[in-house]
PDB file of the backbone (N, CA, C, O) and the ligand in Angstrom, with CONECT records:
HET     ZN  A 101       1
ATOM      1  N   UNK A   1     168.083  65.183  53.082  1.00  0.00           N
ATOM      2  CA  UNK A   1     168.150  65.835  54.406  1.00  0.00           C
ATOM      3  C   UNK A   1     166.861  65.564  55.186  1.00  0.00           C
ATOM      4  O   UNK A   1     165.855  66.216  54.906  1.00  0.00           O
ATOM      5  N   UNK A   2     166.839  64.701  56.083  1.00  0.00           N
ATOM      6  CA  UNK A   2     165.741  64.321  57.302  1.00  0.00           C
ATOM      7  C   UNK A   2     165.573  66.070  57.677  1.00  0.00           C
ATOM      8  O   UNK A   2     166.122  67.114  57.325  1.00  0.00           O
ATOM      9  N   UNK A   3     164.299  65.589  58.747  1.00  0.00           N
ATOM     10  CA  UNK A   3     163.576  66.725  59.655  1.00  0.00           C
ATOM     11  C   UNK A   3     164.419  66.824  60.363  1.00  0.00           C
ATOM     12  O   UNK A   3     165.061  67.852  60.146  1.00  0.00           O
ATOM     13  N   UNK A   4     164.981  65.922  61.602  1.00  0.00           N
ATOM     14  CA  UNK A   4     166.294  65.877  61.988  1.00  0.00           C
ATOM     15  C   UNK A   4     167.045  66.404  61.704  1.00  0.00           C
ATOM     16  O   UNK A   4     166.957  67.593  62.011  1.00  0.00           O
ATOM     17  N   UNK A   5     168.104  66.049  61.065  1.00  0.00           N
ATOM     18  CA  UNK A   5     169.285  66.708  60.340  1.00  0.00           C
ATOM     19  C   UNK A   5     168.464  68.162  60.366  1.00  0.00           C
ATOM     20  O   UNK A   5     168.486  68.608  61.513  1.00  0.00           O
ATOM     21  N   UNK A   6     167.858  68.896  59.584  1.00  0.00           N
ATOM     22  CA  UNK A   6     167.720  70.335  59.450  1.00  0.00           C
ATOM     23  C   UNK A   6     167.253  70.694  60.729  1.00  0.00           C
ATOM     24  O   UNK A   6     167.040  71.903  60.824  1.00  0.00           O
ATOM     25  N   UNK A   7     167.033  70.063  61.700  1.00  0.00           N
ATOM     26  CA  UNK A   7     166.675  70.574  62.613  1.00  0.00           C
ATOM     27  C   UNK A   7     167.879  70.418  63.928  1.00  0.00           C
ATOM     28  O   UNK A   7     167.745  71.106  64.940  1.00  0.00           O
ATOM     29  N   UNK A   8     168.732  69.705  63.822  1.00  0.00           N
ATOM     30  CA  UNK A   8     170.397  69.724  63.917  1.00  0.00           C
ATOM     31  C   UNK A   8     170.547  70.954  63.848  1.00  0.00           C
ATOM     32  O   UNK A   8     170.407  71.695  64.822  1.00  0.00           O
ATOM     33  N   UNK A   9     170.881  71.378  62.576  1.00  0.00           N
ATOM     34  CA  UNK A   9     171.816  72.151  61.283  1.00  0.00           C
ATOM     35  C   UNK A   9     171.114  74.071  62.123  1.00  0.00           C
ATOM     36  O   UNK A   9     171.879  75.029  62.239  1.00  0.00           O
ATOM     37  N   UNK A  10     169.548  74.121  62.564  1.00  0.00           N
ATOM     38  CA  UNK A  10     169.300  74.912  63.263  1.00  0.00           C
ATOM     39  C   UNK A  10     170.003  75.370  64.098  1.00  0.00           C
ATOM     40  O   UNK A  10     170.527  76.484  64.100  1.00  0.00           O
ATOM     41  N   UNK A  11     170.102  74.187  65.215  1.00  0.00           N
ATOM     42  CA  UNK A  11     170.665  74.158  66.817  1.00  0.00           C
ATOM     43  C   UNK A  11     171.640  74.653  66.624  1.00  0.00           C
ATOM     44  O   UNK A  11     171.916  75.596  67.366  1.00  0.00           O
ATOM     45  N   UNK A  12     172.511  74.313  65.676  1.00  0.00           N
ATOM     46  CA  UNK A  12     174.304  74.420  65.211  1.00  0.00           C
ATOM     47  C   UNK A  12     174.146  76.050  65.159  1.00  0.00           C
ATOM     48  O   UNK A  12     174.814  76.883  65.772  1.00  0.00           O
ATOM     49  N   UNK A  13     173.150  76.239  64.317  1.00  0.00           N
ATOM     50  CA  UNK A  13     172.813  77.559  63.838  1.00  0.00           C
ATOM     51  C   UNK A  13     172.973  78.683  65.264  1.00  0.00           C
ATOM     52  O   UNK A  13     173.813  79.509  65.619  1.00  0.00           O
ATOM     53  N   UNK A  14     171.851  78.247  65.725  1.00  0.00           N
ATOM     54  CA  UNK A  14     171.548  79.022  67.184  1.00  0.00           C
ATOM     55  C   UNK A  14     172.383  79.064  68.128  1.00  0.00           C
ATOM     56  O   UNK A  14     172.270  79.753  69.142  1.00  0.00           O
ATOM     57  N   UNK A  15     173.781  77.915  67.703  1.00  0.00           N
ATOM     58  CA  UNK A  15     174.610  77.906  69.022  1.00  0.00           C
ATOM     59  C   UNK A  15     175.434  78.847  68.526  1.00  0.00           C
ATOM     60  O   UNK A  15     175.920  79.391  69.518  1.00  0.00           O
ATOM     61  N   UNK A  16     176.114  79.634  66.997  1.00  0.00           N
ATOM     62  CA  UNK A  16     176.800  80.094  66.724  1.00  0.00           C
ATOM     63  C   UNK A  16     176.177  81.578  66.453  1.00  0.00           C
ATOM     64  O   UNK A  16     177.022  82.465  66.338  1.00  0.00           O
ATOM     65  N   UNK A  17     175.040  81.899  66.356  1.00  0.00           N
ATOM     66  CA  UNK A  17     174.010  83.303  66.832  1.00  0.00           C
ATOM     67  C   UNK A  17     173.944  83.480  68.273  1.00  0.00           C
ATOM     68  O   UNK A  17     173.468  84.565  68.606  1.00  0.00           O
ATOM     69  N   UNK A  18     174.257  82.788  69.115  1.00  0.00           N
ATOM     70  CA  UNK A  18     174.048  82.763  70.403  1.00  0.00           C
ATOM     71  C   UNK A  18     175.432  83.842  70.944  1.00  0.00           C
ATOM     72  O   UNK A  18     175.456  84.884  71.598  1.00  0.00           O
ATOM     73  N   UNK A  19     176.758  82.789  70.146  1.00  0.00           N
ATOM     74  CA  UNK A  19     177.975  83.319  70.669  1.00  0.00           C
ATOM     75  C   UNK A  19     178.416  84.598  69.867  1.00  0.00           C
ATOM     76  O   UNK A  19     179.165  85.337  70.506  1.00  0.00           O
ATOM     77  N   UNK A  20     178.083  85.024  68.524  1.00  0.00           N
ATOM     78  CA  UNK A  20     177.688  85.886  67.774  1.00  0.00           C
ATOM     79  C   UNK A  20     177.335  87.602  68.700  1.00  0.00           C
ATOM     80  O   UNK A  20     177.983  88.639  68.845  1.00  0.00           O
ATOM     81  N   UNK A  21     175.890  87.088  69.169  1.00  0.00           N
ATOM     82  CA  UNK A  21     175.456  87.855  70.224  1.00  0.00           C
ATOM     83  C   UNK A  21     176.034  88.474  71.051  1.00  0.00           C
ATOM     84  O   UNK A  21     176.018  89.670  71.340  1.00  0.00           O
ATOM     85  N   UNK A  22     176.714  87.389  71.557  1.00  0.00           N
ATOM     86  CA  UNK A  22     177.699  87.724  72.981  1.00  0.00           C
ATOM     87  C   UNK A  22     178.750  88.494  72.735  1.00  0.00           C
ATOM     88  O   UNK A  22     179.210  89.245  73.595  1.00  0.00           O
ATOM     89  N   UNK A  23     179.209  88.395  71.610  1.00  0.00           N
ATOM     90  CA  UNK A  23     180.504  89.162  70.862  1.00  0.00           C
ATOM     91  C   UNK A  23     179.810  90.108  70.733  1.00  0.00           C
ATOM     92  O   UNK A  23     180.409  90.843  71.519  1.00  0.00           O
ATOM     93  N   UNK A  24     179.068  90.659  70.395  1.00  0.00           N
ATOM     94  CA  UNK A  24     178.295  91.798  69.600  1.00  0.00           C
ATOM     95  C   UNK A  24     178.265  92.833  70.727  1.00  0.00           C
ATOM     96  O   UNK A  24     178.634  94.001  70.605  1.00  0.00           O
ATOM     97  N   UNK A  25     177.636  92.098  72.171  1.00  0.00           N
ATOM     98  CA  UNK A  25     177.004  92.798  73.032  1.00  0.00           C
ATOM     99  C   UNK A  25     178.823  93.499  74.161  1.00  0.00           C
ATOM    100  O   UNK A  25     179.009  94.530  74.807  1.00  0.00           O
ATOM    101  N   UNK A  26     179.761  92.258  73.857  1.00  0.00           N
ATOM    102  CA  UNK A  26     181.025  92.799  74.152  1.00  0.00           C
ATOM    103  C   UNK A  26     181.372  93.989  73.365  1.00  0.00           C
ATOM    104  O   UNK A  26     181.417  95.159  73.747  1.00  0.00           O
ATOM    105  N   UNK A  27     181.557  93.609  72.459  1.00  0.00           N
ATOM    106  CA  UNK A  27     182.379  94.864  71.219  1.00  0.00           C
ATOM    107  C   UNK A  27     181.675  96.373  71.663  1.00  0.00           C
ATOM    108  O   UNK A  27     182.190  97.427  72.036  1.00  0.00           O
ATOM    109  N   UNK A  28     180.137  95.930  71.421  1.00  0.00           N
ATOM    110  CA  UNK A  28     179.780  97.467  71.815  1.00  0.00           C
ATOM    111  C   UNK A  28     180.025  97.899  72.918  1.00  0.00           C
ATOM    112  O   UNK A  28     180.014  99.129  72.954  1.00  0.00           O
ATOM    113  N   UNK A  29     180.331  97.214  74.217  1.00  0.00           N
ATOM    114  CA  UNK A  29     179.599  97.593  75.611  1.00  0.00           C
ATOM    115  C   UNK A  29     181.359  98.164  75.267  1.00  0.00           C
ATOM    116  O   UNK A  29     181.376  99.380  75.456  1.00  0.00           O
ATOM    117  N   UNK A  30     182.492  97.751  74.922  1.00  0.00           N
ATOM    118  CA  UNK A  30     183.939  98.355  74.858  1.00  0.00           C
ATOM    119  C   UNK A  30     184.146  98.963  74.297  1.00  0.00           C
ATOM    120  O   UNK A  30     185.327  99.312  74.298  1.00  0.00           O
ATOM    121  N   UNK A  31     183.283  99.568  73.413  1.00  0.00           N
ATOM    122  CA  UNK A  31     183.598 100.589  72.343  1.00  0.00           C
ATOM    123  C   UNK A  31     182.420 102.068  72.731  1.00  0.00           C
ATOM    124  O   UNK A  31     182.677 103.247  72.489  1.00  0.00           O
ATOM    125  N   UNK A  32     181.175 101.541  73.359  1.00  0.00           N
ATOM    126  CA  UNK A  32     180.436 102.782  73.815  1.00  0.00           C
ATOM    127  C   UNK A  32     180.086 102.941  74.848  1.00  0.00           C
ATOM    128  O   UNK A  32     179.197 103.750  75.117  1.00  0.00           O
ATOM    129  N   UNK A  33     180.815 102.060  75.904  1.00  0.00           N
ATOM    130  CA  UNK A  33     180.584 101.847  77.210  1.00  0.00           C
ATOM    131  C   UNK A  33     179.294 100.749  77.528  1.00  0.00           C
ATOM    132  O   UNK A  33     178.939 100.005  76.614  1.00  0.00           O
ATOM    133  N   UNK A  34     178.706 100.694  78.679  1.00  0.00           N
ATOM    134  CA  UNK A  34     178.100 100.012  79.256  1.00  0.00           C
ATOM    135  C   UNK A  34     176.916 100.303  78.585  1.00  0.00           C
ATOM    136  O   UNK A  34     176.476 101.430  78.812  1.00  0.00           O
ATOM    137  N   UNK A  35     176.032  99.333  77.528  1.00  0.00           N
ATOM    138  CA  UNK A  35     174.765  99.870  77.083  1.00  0.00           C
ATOM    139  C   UNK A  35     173.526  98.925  77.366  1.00  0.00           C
ATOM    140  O   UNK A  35     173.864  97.772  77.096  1.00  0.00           O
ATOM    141  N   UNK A  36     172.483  98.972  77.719  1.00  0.00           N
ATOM    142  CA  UNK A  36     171.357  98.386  77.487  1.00  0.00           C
ATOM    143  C   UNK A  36     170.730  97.611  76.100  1.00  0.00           C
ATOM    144  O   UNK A  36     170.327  96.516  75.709  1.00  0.00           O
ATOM    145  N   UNK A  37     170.935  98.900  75.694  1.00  0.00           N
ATOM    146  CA  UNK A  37     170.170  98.790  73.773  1.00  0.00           C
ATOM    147  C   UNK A  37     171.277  97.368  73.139  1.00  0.00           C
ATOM    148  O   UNK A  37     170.756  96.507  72.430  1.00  0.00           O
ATOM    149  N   UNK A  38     172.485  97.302  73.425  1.00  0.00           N
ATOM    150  CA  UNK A  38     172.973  96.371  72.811  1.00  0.00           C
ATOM    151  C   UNK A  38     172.480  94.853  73.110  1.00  0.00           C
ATOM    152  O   UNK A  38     172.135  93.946  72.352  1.00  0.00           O
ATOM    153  N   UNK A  39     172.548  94.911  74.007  1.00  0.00           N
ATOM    154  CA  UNK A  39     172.153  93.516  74.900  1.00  0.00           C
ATOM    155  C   UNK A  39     170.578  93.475  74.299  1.00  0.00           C
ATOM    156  O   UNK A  39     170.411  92.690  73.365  1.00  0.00           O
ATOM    157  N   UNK A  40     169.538  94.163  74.698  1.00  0.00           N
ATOM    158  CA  UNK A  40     168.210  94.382  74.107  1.00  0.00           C
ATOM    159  C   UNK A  40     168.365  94.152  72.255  1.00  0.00           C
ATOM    160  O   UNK A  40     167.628  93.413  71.601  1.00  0.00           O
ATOM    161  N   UNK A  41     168.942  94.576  71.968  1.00  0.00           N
ATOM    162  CA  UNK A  41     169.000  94.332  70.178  1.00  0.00           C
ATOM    163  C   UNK A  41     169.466  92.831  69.564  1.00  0.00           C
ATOM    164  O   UNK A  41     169.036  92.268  68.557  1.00  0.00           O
ATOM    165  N   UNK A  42     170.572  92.345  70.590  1.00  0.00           N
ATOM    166  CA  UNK A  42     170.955  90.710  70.558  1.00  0.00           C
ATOM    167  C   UNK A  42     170.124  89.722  70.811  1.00  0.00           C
ATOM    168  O   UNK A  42     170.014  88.607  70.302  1.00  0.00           O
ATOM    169  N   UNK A  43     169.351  90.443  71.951  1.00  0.00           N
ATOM    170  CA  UNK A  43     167.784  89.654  72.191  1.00  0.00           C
ATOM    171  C   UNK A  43     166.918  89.290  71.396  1.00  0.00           C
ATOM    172  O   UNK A  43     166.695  88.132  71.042  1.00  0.00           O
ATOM    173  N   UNK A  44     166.463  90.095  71.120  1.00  0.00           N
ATOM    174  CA  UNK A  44     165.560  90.431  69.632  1.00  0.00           C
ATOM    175  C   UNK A  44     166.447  89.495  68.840  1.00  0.00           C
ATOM    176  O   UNK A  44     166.041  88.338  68.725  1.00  0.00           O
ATOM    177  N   UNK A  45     167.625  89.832  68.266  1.00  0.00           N
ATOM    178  CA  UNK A  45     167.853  89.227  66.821  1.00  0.00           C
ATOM    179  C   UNK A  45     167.792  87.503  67.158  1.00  0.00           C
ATOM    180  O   UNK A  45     167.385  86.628  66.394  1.00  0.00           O
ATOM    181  N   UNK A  46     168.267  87.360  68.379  1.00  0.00           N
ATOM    182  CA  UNK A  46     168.338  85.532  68.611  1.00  0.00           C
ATOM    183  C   UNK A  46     166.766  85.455  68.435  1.00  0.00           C
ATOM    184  O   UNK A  46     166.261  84.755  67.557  1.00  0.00           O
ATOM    185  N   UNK A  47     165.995  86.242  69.350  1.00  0.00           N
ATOM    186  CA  UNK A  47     164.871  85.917  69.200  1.00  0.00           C
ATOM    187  C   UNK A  47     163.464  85.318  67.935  1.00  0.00           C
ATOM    188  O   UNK A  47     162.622  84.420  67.915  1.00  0.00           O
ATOM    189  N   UNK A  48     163.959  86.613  66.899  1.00  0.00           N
ATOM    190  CA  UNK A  48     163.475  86.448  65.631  1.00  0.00           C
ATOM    191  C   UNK A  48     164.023  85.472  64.984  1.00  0.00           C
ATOM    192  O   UNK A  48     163.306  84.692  64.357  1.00  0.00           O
ATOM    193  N   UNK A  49     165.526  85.316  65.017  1.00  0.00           N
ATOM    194  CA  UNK A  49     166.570  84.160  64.164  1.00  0.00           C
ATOM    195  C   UNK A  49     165.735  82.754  64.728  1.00  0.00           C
ATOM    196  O   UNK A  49     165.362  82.013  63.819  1.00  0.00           O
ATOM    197  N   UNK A  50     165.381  82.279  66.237  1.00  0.00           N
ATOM    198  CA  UNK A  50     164.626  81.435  66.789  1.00  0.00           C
ATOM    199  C   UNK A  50     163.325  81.385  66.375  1.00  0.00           C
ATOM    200  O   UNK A  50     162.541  80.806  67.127  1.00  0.00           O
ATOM    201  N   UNK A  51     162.960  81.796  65.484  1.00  0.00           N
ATOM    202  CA  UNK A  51     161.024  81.660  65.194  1.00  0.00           C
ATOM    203  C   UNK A  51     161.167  81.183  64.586  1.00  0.00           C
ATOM    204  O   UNK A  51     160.202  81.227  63.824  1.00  0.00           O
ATOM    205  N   UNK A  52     162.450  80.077  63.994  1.00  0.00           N
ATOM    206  CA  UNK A  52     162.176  79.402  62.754  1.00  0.00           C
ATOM    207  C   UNK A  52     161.760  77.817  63.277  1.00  0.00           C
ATOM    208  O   UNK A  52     161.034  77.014  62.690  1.00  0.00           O
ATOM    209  N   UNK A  53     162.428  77.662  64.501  1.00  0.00           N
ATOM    210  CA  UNK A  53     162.086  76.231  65.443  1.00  0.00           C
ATOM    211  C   UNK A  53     160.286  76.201  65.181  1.00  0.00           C
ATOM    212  O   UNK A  53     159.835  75.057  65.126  1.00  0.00           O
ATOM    213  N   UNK A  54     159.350  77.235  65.035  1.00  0.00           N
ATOM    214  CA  UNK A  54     158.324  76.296  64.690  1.00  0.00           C
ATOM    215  C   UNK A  54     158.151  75.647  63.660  1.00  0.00           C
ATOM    216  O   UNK A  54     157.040  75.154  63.469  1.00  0.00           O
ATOM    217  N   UNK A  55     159.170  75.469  62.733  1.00  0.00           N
ATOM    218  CA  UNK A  55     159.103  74.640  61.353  1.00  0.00           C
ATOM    219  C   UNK A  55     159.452  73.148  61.032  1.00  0.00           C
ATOM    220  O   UNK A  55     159.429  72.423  60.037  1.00  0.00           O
ATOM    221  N   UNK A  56     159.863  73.016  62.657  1.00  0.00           N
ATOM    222  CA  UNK A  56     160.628  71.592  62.701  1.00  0.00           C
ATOM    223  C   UNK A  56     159.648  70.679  63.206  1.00  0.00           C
ATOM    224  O   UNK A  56     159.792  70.365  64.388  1.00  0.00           O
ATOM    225  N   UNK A  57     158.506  70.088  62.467  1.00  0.00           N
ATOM    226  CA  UNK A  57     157.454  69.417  63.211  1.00  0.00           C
ATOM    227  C   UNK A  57     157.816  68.296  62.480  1.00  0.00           C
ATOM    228  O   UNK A  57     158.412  68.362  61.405  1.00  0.00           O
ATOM    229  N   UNK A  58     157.405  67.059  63.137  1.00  0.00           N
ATOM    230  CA  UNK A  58     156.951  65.652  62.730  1.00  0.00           C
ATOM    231  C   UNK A  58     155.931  65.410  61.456  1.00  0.00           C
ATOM    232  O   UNK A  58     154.758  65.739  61.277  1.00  0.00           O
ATOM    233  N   UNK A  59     156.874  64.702  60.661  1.00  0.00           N
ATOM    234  CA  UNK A  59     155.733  64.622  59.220  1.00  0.00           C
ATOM    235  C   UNK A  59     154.646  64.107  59.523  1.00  0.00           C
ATOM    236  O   UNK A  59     153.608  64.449  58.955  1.00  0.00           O
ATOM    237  N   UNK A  60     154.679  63.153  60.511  1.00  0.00           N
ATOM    238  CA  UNK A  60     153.512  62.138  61.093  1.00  0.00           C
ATOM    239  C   UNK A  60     152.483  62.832  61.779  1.00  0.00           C
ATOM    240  O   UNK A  60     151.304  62.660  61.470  1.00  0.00           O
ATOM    241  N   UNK A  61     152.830  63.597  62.677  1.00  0.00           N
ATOM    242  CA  UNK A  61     151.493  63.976  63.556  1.00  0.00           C
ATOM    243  C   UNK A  61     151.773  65.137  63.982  1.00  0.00           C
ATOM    244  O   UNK A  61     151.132  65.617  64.917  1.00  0.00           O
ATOM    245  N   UNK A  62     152.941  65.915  63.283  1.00  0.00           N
ATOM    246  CA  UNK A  62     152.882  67.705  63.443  1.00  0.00           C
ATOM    247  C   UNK A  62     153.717  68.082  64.979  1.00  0.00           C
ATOM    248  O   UNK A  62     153.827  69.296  65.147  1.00  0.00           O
ATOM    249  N   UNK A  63     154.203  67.370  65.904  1.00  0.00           N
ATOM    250  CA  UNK A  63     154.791  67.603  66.967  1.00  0.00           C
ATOM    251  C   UNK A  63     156.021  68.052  66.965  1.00  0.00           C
ATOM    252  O   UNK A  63     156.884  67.373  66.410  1.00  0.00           O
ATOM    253  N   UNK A  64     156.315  69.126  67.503  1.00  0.00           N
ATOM    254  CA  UNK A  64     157.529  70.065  67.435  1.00  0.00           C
ATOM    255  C   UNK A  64     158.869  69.567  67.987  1.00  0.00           C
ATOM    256  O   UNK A  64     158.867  69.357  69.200  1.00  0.00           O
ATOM    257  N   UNK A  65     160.053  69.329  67.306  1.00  0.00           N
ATOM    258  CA  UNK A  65     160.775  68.338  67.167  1.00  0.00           C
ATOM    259  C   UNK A  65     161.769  68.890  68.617  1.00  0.00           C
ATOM    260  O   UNK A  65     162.675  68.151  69.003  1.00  0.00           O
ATOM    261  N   UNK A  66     161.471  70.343  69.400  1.00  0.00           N
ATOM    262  CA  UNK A  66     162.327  70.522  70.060  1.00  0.00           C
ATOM    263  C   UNK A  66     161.247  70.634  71.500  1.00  0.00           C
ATOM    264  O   UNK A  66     161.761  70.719  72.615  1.00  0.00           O
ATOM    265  N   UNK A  67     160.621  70.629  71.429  1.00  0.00           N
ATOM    266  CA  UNK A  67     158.682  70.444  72.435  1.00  0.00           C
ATOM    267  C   UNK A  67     158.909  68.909  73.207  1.00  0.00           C
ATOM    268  O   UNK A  67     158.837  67.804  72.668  1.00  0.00           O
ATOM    269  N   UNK A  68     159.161  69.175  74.427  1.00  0.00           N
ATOM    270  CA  UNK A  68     159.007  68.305  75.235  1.00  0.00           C
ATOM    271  C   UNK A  68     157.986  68.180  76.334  1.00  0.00           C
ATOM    272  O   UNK A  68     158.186  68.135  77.548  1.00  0.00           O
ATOM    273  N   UNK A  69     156.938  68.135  75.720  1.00  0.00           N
ATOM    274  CA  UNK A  69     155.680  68.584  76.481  1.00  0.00           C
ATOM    275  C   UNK A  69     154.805  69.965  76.333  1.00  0.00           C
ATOM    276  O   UNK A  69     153.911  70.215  75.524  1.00  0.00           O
ATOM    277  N   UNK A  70     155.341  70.762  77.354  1.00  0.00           N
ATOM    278  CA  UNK A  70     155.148  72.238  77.114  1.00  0.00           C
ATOM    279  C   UNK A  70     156.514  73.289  77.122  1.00  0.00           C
ATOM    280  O   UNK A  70     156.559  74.503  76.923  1.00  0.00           O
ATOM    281  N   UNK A  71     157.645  72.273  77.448  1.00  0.00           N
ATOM    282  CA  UNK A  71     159.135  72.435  77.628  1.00  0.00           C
ATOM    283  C   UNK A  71     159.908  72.739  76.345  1.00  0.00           C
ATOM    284  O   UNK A  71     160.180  71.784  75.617  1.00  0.00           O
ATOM    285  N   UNK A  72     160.169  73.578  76.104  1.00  0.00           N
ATOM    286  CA  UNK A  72     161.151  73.923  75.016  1.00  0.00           C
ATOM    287  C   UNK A  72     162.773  73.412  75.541  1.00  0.00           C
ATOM    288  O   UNK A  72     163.278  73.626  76.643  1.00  0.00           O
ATOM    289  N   UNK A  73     163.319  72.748  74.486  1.00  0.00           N
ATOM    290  CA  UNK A  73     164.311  72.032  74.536  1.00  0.00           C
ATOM    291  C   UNK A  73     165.702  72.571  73.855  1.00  0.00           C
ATOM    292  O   UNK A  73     165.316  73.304  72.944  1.00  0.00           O
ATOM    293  N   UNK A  74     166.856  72.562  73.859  1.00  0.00           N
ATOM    294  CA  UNK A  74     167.764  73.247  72.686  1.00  0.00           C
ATOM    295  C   UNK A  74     168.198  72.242  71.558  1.00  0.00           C
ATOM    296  O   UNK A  74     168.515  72.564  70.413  1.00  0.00           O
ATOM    297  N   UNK A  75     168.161  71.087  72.029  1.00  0.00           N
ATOM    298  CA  UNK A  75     168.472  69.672  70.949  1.00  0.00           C
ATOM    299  C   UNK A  75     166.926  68.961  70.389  1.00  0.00           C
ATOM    300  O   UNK A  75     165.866  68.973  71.014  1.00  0.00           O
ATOM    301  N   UNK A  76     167.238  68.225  68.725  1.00  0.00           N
ATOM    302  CA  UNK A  76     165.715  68.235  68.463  1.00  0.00           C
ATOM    303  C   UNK A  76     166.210  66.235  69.106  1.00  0.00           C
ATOM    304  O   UNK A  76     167.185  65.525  69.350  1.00  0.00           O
ATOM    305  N   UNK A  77     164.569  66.216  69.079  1.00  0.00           N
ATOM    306  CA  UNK A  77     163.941  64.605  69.128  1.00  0.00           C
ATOM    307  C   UNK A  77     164.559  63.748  67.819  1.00  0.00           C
ATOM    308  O   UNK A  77     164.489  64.084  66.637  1.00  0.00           O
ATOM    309  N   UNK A  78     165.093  62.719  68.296  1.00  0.00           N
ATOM    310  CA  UNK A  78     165.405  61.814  66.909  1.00  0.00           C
ATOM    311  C   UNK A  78     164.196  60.677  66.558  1.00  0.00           C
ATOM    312  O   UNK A  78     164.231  59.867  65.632  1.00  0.00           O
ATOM    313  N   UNK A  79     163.220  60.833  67.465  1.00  0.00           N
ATOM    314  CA  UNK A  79     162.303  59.731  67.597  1.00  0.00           C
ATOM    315  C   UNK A  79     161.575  60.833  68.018  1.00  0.00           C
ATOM    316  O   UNK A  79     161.999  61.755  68.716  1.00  0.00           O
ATOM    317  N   UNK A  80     160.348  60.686  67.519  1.00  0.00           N
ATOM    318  CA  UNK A  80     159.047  61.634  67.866  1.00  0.00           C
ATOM    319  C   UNK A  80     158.494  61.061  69.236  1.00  0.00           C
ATOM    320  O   UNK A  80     158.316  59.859  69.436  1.00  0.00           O
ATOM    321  N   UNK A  81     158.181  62.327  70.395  1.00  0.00           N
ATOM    322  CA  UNK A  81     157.900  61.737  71.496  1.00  0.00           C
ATOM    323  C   UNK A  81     156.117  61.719  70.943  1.00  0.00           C
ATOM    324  O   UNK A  81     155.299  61.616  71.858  1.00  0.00           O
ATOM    325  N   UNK A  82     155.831  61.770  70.193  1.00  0.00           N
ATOM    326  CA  UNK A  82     154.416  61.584  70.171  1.00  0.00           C
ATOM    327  C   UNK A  82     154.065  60.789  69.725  1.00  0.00           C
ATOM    328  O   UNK A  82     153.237  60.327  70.510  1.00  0.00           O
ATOM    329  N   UNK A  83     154.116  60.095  68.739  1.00  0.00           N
ATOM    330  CA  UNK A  83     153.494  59.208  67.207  1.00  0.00           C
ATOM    331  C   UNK A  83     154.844  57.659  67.700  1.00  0.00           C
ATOM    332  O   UNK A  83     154.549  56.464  67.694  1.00  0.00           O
ATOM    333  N   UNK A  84     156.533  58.380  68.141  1.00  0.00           N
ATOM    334  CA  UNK A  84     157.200  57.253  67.808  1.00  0.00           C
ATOM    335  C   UNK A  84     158.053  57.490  66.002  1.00  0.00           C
ATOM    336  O   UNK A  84     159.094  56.970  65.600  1.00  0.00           O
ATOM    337  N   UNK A  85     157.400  58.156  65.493  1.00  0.00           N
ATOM    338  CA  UNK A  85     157.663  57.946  64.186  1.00  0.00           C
ATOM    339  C   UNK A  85     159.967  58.171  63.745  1.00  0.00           C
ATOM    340  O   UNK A  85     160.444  59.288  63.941  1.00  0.00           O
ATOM    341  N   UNK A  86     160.630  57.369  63.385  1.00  0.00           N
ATOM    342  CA  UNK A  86     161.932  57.559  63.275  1.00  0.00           C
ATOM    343  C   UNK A  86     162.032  59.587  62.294  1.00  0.00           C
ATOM    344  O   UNK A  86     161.563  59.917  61.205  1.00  0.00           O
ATOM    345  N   UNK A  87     162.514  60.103  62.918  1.00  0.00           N
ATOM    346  CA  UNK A  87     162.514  61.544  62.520  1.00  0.00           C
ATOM    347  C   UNK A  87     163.596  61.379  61.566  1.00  0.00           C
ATOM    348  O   UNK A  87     163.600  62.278  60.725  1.00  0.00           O
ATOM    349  N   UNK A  88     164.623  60.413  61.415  1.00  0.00           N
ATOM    350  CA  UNK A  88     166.379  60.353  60.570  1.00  0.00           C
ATOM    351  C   UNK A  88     165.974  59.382  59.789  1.00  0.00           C
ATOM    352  O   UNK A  88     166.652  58.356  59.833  1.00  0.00           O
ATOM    353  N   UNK A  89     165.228  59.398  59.210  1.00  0.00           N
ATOM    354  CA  UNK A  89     164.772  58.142  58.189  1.00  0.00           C
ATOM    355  C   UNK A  89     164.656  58.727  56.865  1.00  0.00           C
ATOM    356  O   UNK A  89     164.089  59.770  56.540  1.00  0.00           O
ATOM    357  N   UNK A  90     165.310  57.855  56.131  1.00  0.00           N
ATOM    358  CA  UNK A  90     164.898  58.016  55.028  1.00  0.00           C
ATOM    359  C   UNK A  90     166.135  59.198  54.193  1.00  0.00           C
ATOM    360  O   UNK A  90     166.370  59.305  52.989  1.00  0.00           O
ATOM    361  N   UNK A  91     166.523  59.682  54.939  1.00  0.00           N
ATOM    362  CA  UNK A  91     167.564  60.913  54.803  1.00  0.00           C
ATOM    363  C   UNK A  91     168.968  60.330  54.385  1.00  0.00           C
ATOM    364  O   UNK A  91     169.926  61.086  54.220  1.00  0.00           O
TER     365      UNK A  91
HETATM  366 ZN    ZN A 101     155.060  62.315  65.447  1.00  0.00          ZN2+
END
């Protein structure tokens, strides 16, 4: 499994916590009415579930595989914009 690939397998991750969320923040808002705290608690959990994207760096020179500058991205780099180095290699 490349840096890539697990850093794929994230995104996949985050797209299905994302919609997760959205269900979550439905179900309650129809079951206890219109709430704040739900929406605020879905936040948080994507949020924390997302602190794992700083783990996806370049073996070569440490650059964050979803970091497009100072730009956070939702898809990772297959080619390191820094070094160049092939990120799906070897995998
Ligand atoms: Zn690099």
């Amino acid at each position: 499994m490349t840096i890539y690939r697990l850093a794929l397998r994230h995104m996949q991750l985050m797209l299905f916590a994302t919609l997760a969320a959205f269900m979550f923040v439905i179900t309650i808002d129809k079951w206890m009415g219109h709430s704040t705290w739900a929406f605020a608690v879905a936040v948080l959990m994507l949020i924390a579930f997302n602190a794992r994207i700083r783990l996806f760096n370049c073996p070569n020179c440490g650059k964050n595989l979803f970091f497009r500058g100072s730009i956070i991205v939702p898809w990772p780099n297959k080619t390191c914009g820094n070094c160049g180095a092939d990120l799906d290699a070897g995998g």
